[in-house]
Structures are given as C-alpha cells and as structure tokens.
C-alpha positions in Angstrom: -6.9 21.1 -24.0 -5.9 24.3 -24.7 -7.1 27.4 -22.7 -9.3 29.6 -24.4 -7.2 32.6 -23.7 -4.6 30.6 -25.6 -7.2 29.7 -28.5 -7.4 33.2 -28.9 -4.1 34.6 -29.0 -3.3 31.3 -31.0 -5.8 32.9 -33.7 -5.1 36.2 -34.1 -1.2 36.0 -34.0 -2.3 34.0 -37.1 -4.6 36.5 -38.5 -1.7 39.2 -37.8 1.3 37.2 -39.6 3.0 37.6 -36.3 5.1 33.7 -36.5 7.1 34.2 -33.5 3.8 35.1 -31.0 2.3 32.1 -33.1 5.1 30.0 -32.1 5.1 31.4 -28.1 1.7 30.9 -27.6 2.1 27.2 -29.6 5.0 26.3 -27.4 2.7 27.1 -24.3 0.2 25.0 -24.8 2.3 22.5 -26.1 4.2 22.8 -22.5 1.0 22.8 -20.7 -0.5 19.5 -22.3 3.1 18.0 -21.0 2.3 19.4 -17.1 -0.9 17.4 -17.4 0.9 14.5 -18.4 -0.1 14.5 -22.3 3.2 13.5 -23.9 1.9 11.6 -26.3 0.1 14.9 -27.4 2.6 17.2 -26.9 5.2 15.5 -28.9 2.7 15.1 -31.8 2.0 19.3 -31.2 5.4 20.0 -31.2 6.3 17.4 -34.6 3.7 20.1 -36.4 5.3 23.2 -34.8 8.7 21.9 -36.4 7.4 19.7 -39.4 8.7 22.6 -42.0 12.1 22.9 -39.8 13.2 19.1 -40.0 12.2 19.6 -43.7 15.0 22.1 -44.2 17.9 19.8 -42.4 17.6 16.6 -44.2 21.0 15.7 -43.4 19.4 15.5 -39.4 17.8 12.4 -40.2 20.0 11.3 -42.6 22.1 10.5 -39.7 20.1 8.3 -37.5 21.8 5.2 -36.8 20.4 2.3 -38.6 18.5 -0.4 -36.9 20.8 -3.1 -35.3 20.5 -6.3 -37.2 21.3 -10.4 -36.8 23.8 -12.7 -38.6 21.0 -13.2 -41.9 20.3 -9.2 -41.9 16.7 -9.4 -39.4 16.2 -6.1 -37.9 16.8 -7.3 -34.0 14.0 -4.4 -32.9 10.3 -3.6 -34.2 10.0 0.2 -33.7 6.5 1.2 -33.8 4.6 4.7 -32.6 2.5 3.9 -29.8 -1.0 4.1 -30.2 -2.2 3.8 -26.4 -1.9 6.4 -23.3 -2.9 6.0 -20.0 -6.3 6.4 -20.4 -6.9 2.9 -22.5 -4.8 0.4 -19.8 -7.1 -0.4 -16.2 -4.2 -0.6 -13.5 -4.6 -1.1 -9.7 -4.4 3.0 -7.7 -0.4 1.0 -6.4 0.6 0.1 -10.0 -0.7 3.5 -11.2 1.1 5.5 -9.0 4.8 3.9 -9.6 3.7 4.0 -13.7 3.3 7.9 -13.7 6.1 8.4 -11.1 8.5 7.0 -13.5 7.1 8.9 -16.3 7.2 12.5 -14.4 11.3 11.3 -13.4 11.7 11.2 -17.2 10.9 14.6 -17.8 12.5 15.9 -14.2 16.2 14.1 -15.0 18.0 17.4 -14.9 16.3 18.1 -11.2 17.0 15.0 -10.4 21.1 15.1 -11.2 20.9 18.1 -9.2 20.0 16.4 -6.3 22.6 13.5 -7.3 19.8 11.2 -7.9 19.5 9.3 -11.3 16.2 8.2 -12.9 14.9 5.0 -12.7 15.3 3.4 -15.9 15.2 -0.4 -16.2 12.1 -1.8 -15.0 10.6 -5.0 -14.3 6.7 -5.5 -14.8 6.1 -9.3 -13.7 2.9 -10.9 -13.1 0.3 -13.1 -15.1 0.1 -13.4 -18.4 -2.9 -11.5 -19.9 -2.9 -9.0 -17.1 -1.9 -6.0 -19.1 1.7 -5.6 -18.9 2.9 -5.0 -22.4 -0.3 -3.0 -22.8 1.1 -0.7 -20.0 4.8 -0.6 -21.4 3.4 0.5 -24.5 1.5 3.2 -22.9 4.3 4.4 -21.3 5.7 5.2 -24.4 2.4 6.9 -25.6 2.8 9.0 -22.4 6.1 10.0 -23.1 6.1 10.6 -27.1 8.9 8.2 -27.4 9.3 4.9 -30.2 8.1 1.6 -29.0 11.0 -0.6 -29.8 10.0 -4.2 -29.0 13.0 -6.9 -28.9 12.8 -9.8 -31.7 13.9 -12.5 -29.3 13.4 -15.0 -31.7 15.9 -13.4 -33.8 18.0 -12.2 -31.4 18.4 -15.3 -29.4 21.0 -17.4 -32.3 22.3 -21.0 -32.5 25.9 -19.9 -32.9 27.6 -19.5 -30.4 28.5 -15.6 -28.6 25.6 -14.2 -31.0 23.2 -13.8 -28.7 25.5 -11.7 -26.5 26.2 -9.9 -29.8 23.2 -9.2 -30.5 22.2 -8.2 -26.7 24.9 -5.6 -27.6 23.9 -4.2 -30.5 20.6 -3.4 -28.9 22.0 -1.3 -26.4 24.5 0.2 -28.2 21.6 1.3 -30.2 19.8 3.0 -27.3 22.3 6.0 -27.0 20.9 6.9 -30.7 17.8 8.4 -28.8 14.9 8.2 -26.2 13.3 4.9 -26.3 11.4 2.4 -24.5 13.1 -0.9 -25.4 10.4 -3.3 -24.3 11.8 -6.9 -23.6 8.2 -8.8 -24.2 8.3 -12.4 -22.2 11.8 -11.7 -20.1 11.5 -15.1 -19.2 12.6 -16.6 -22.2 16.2 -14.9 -22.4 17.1 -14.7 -18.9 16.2 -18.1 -17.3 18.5 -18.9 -13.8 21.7 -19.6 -14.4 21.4 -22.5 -11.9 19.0 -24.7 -14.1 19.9 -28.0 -14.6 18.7 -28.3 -18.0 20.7 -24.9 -19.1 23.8 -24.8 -21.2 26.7 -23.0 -21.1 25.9 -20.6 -23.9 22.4 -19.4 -21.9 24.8 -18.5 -18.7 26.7 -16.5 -20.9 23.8 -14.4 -21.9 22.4 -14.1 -18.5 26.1 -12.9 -17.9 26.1 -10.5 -21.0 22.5 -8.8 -19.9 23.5 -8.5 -16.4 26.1 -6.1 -17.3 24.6 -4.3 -20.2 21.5 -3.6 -17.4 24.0 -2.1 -15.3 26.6 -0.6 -16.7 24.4 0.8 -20.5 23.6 4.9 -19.7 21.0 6.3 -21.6 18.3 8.2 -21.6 16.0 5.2 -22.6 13.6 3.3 -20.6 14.0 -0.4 -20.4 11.0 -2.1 -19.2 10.8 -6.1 -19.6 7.7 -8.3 -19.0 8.3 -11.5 -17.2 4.4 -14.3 -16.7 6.8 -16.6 -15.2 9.1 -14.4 -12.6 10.1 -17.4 -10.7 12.4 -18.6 -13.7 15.2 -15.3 -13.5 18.0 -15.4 -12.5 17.9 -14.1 -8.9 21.0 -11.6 -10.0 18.7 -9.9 -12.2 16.1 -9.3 -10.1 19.0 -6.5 -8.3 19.9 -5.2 -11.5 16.3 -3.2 -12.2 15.7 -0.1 -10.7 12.1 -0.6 -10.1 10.3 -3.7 -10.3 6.4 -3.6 -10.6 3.4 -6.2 -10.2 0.5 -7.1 -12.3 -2.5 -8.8 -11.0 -5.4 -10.2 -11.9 -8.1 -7.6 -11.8 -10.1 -6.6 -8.9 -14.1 -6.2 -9.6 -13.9 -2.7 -9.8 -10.8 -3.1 -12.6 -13.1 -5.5 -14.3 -15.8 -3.1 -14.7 -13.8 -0.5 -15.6 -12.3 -2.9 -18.6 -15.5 -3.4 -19.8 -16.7 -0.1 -19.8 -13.4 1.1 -21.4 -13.6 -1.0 -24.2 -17.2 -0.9 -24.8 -17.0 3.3 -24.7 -17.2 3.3 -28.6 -20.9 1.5 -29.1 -24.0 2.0 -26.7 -24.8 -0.4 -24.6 -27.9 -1.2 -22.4 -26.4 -3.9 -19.6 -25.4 -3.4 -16.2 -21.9 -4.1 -16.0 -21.0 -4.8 -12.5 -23.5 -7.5 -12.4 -21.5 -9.1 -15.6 -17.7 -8.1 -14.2 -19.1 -10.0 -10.7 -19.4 -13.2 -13.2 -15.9 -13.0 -14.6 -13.8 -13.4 -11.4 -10.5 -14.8 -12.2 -10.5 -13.7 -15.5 -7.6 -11.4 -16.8 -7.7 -8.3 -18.4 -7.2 -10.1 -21.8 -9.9 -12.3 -20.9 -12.7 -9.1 -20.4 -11.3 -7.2 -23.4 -12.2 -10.4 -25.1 -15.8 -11.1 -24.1 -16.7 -7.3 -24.7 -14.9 -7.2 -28.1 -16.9 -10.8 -29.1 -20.2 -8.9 -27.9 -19.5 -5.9 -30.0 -18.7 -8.3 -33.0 -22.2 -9.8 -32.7 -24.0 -6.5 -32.3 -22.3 -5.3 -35.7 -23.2 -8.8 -37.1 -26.8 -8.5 -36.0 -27.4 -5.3 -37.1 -27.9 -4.3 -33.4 -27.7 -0.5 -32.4 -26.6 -1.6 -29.3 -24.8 -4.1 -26.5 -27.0 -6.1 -24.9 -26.6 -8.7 -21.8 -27.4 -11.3 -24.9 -24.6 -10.3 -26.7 -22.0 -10.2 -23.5 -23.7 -13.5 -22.8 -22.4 -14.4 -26.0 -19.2 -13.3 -25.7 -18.7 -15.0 -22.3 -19.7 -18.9 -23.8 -17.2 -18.0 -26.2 -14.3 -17.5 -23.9 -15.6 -20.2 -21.3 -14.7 -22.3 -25.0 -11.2 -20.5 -25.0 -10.4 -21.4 -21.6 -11.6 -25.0 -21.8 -9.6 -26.3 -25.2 -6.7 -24.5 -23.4 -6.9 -26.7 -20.3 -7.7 -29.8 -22.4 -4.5 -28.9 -24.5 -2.2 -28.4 -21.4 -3.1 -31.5 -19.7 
C-alpha cells in the first residue's frame, strides 16, 4: 500500500495539473510495491501510468511476434495473465525461500552480471501430483507481472517425424520476444529417459533437442517445468536446470493453512486443526477440494456460514473421489 505521505502528494499534484510530480510520486509507489515483492501490482500500476502512451505507438504492439504454431495452425502456447500471487499458494518455509529467491534474482539481473553471476532461469519443481506445483509456477508469474505461457504438449508433441523438435524450437525461439514464464505442465510426458526400452528413436531425439535448447536458449524468461513422476527424466536433464525444487505433501500446519486460505471468503464456525489433523495424506488439491465442496453446500443450504457438517460433507465426498480412483487403477 501506498504511504500516506504519497497519497497526498499523489492528490494534490492532481488537484494542481502538475503531470510530471503526478507521474514521480506514481512511479514511487509503483517502485515501492515492487521492494515488497508486489509485481503483480506494480506491473498492473505501471500498465495505467502508461495506458495513454502505448495508445499513441500502435506500431509497438503491432510488432509482437506472433504465437508459434504446429503443422495444422494450433497455437503451440496458452498465454494467460496470472491471476494468483504468493499469498493464495501454501508452500513449506524451504520451498518458500528458493520461490522468492528466484523471483528477487529476476529483478537484480543487472547486479548479478556485475558480479559475473547469471540468474537462475530454468527450474524444475518435481513432486506429487496435486501438491501445488503448477499453482506455484503460476504465481510466480503473478509475482513478477509477467504472461503465463503454458506449453500445449499435446500439440506440440507430433506424429511426423523432427516436428516435435520443431516445435520445441519454435517455443524458444519465441521466448527472446519478451519476459515470460514458459511453464512445461507434466515434464514427464516429453522428456522420458532416453534409456527406456519401450522408447523410440524419434523420443531420443527430443530429449536430444530440449537438452540443448535448456542450455544453450538466453533469455530473460523463466522456464519452470512440473514433473509427478521425476524418476522417468532423463538423468541428463536433471543437470541441465539451474535450480530444481520439491513439492510435498503438506504438513498439518500447511493443511490448516489451506483450509483457512480457501475458506477466507465465507465465515465459518469450525475449528480447523482438528479437521486438517483428519486429512493426513491428503494433497493440497485434495483440501482445496473438501473446503470448496463445504462452501458449495453452505450456498446450497442457504447457510450463512461453514460448519463442521458441511466440511464433514465435503470430506465423504472426496473419501468417494479417492476410492473410484483406486478401484479404477487396480
């Protein structure tokens, strides 16, 4: 938040017609909400500031490089604003801490290239599914104000033969037209081990392809990728991020702090720890779940707020989840 000193010279450089104090005293609080880590609301501050600027040089975004596309015309990425920070993932005080250090290099690279030091910017977040990994990659991006573009490995993984490669290109080629995070969703998929018996020439190829483009592609993107079955890279790859980071199931404390989090928009009368001590070895998915199910019977109800009847609720309902899943995977 702004300081109040700021509010007020904010206000009456207004009041006074005086643009370029207005535009000082915007710029500084835009520059403080990026010390304390709000990039997300900085970038959307400074997109006002400069909203009636970009509208005078068209030609600026005229020039944007079109999305990178596959043989039958698919767009290869999903680009999407974020629409989570920080404060709505629940990571353990470890994965924290490496999170918002690689956020604070992005904004320190010049400091860094001083010192001869690059950024870290390929990462690795591996760990079970449903334990909030592309949850955190997408808050990165909230954190930094940068486009969420999310590979389309089902169209750019191809039949024919050196178009996945092609593809692999095209999307980090692309990379160099801005800051990004490019967010490889279920790594897994793409980059099994080369030495798999049941693997096929084409598949070693790509593992070839990526192990380059990881190492040799300079940009000022981040690349995160998400891998629930780690085990199944190639153990080249595993050298070829900067930083890799892992996700576990969550503690009780990370379990009551889900449930609170996602429960912070209704009242509710239930003593939490008591239910998060009842969901052990559930993921963070999995709590998201049975607090969104309880809210969706309190609205249903007509209920003004959460009760341990309706979290009761929402529990049976994913103790249902989990069992058709095990019947189905048997």
């Amino acid at each position: 938040m702004a300081r109040s000193d700021q509010v007020k010279a904010l206000l009456r450089s207004h009041r006074e017609g005086d643009e370029q104090r207005f535009r000082a005293t915007a710029e500084e609080i835009i520059e403080d909400a990026r010390r304390r880590r709000h990039g997300l609301l900085a970038n959307e501050l400074e997109a006002i500031l400069d909203e009636p600027l970009r509208a005078r040089r068209p030609t600026q975004l005229a020039t944007l490089r079109p999305l990178p596309k596959g043989r039958d015309e698919t767009p290869l990425l999903d680009i999407r604003q974020p629409q989570r920070s920080l404060h709505d993932v629940v990571l353990s005080a470890t994965t924290r801490e490496v999170v918002l250090g690689l956020i604070a290099e992005q904004h320190t690279t010049a400091a860094l290239h001083a010192h001869g030091i690059e950024p870290r910017r390929s990462i690795l977040f591996a760990g079970p599914s449903g334990t909030g990994k592309s949850a955190t990659a997408e808050a990165v991006a909230g954190e930094l104000g940068w486009p969420l573009a999310r590979v389309q490995l089902a169209t750019v993984v191809s039949s024919y033969l050196g178009e996945t490669a092609k593809n692999l290109d095209q999307i980090f080629s692309f990379l160099h037209s801005g800051s990004w995070v490019l967010l490889f969703d279920e790594f897994d998929m793409l980059a099994r081990d080369r030495n798999d018996r049941g693997d096929h020439g084409e598949l070693k190829r790509v593992v070839g392809a990526l192990l380059q483009l990881i190492e040799t592609t300079r940009t000022d993107s981040l690349i995160i990728a998400t891998s629930n079955h780690a085990s199944l890279l190639d153990s080249a790859l595993w050298r070829r991020f900067n930083e890799v980071v892992g996700f576990d199931l969550p503690t009780p404390e990370e379990r009551v702090a889900m449930l609170e989090m996602t429960l912070r928009g209704v009242n509710y009368r239930i003593d939490t720890a008591a239910v998060a001590a009842g969901l052990d070895g559930y993921t963070h998915a999995e709590v998201e779940a049975v607090a969104l199910d309880s809210i969706r019977l309190m609205v249903h109800n007509l209920d003004r707020s959460v009760s341990e009847a309706h979290l009761a609720y929402g529990i049976n309902r994913m103790e249902e989840r989990r069992r058709i899943i095990r019947t189905c995977q048997d």
